[in-house]
C-alpha positions as a Markdown table, in Angstrom:
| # | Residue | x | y | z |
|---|---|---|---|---|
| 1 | Unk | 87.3 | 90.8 | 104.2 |
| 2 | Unk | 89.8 | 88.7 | 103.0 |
| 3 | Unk | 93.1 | 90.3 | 101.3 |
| 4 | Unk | 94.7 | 89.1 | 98.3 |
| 5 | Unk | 97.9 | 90.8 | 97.6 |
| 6 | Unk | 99.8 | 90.1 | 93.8 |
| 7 | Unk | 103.1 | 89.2 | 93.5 |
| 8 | Unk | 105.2 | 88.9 | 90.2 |
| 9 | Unk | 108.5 | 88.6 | 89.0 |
| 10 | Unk | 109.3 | 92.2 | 88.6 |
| 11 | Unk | 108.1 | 93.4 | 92.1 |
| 12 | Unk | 110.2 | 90.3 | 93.6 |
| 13 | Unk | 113.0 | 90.9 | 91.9 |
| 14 | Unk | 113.3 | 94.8 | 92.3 |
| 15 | Unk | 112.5 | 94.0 | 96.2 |
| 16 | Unk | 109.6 | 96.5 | 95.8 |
| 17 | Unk | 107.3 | 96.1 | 99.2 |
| 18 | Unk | 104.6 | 98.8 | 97.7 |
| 19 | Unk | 101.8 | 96.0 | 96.8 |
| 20 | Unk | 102.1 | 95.5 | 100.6 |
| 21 | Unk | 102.8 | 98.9 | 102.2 |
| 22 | Unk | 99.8 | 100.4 | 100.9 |
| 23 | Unk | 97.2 | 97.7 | 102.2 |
| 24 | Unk | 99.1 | 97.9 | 105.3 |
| 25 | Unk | 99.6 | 101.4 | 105.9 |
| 26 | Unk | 96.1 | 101.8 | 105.5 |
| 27 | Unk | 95.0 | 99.3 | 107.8 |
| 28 | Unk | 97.3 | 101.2 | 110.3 |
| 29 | Unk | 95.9 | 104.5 | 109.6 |
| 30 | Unk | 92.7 | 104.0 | 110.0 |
| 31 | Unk | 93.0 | 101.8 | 113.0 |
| 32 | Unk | 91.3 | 98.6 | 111.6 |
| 33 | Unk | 94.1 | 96.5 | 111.4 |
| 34 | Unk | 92.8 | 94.0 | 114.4 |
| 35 | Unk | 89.6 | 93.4 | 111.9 |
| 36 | Unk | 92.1 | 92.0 | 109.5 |
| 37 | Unk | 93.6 | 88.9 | 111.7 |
| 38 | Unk | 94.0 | 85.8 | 109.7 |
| 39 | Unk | 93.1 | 87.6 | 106.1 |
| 40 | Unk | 95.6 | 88.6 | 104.1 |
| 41 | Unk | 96.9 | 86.0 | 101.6 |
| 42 | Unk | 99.5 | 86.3 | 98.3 |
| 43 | Unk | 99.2 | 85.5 | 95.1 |
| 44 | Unk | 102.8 | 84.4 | 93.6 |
| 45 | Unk | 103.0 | 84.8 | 89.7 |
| 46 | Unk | 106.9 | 83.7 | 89.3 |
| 47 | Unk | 108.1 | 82.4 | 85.8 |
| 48 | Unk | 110.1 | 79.3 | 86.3 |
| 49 | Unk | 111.1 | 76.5 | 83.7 |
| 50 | Unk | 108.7 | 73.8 | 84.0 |
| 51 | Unk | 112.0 | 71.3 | 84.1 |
| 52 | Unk | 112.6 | 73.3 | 87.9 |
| 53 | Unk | 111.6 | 71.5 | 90.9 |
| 54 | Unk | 111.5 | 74.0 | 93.8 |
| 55 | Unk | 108.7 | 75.5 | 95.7 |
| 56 | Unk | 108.2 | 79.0 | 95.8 |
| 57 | Unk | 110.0 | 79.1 | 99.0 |
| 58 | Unk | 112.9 | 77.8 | 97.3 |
| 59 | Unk | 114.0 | 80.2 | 94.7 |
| 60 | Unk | 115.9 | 82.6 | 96.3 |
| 61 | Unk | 114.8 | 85.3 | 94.4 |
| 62 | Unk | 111.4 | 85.2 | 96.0 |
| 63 | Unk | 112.9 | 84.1 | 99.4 |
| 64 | Unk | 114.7 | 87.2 | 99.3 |
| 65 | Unk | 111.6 | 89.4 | 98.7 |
| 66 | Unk | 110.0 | 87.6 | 101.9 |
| 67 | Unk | 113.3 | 88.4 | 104.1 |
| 68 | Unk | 112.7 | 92.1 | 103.1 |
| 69 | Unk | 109.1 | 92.0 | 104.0 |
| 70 | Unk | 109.8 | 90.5 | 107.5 |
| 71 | Unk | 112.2 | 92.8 | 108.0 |
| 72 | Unk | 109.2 | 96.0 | 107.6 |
| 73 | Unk | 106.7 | 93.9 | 109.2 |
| 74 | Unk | 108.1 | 91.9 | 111.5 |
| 75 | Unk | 104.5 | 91.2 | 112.9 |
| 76 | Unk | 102.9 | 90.3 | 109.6 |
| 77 | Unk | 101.9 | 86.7 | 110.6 |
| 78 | Unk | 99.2 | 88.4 | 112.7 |
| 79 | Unk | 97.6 | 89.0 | 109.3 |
| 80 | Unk | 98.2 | 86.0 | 107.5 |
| 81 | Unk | 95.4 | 84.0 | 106.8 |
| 82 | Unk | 96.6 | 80.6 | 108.8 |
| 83 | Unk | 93.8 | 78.3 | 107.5 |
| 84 | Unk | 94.9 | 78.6 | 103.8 |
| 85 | Unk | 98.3 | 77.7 | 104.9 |
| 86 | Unk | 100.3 | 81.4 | 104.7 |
| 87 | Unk | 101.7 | 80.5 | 107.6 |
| 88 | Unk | 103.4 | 77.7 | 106.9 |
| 89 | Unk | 104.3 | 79.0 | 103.5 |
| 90 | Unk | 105.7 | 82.4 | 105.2 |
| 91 | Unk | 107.6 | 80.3 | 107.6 |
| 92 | Unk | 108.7 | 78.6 | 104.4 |
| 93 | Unk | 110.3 | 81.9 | 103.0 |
| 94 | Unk | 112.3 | 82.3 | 106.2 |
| 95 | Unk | 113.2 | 79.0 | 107.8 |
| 96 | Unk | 115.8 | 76.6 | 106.3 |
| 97 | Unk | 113.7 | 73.7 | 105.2 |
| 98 | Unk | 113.6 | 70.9 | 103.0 |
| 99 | Unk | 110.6 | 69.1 | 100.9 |
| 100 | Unk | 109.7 | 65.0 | 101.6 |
| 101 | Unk | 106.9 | 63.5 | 99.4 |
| 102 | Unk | 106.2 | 61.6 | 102.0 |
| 103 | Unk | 106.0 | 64.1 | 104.8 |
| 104 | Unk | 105.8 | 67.2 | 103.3 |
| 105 | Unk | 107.3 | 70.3 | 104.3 |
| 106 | Unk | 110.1 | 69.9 | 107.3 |
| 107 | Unk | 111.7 | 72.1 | 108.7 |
| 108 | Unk | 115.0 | 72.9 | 110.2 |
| 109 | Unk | 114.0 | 72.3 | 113.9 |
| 110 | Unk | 116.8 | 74.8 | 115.5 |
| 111 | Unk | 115.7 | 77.3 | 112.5 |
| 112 | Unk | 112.1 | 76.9 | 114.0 |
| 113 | Unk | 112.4 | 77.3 | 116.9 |
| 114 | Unk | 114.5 | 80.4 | 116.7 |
| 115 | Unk | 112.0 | 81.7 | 114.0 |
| 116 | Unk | 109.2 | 81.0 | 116.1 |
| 117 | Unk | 110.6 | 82.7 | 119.7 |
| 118 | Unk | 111.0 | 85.9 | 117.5 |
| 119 | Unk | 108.0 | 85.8 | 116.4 |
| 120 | Unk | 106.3 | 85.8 | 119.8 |
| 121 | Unk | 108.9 | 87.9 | 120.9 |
| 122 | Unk | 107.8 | 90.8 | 118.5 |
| 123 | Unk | 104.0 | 89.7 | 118.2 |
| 124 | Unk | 104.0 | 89.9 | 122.4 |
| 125 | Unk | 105.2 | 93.8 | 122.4 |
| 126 | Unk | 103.2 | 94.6 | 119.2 |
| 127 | Unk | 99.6 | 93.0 | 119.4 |
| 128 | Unk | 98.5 | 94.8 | 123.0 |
| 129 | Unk | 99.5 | 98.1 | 121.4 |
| 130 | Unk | 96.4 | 98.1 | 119.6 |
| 131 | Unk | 94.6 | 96.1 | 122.5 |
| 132 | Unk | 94.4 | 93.0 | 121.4 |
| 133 | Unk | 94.9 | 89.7 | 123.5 |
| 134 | Unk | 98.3 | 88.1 | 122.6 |
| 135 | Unk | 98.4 | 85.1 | 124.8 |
| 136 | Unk | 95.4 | 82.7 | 122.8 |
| 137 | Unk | 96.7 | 84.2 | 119.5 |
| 138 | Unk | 100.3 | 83.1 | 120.2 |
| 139 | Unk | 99.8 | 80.1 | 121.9 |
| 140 | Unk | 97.7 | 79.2 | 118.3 |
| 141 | Unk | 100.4 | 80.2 | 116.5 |
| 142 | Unk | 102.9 | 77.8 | 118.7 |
| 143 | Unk | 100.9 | 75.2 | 117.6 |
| 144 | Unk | 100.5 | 75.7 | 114.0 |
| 145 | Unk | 103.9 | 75.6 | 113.9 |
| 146 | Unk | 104.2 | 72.3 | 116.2 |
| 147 | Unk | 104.9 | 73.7 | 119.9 |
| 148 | Unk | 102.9 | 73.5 | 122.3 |
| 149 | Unk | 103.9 | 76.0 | 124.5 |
| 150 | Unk | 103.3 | 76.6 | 128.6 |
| 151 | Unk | 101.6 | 79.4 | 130.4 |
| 152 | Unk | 104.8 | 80.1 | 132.7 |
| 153 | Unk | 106.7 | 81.5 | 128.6 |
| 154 | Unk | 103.9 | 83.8 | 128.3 |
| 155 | Unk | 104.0 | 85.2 | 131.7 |
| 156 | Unk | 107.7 | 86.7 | 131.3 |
| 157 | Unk | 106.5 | 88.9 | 128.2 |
């Protein structure tokens, strides 16, 4: 059930969101989009000079392409399959961070937290539209990101 989508350099850099609208808007259509939680992965083919040190998340080219995404799906970490680390690597496209060989991935920690509020902000109002239990999924999304959040934030949605 797992869902690879393909990226390359000419759908990054033309912006083009197709590759994902289709799978997508097919999941929507016919409903089955809860089956899909945790499943849907990319695959990033993106030249770059071999003397370039960035991540993915660091050419702005492809961080751009992720911004545009978010902005259409907004909800899309439901579908992102956590366990292979699209999470973090989405979070990546969208959150001011920097890279540590000796602790990995941080962070900005106001970006974070700002990131992560609208996330279960949005993933609050969108996931009981198709009946599906928000609090266990965002609370597990809290903590893949590092929070451990409190019953009492979840009762306001």
């Amino acid at each position: 059930m797992t869902i690879a989508i393909a990226l390359n350099a000419e759908i990054i850099n033309s912006l083009d969101l197709a590759p994902v609208q289709t799978v997508i808007d097919n999941l929507l259509t016919t409903g089955v989009i809860a089956a899909y939680e945790q499943q849907l992965s990319f695959t990033i083919d993106y030249p770059q000079d071999p003397e370039d040190p960035r991540e993915l998340p660091e050419i702005p080219e492809i961080r751009l392409w992720f911004i545009r995404l978010d902005s259409r799906y907004p909800w899309l970490p439901f579908l992102l399959d956590w366990k292979d680390g699209e999470l973090a690597r989405y979070t990546a496209m969208l959150v001011p961070h920097q890279f540590s060989a000796k602790e990995g991935l941080q962070y900005n920690p106001e970006s974070l937290e700002i990131f992560l509020m609208h996330k279960l902000f949005v993933l609050g109002d969108w996931l009981p539209q198709y009946g599906i239990n928000s609090t266990s999924r965002l609370k597990a999304m809290a903590l893949m990101l590092g929070y451990d959040l409190e019953d009492e934030l979840f009762a306001m949605f």
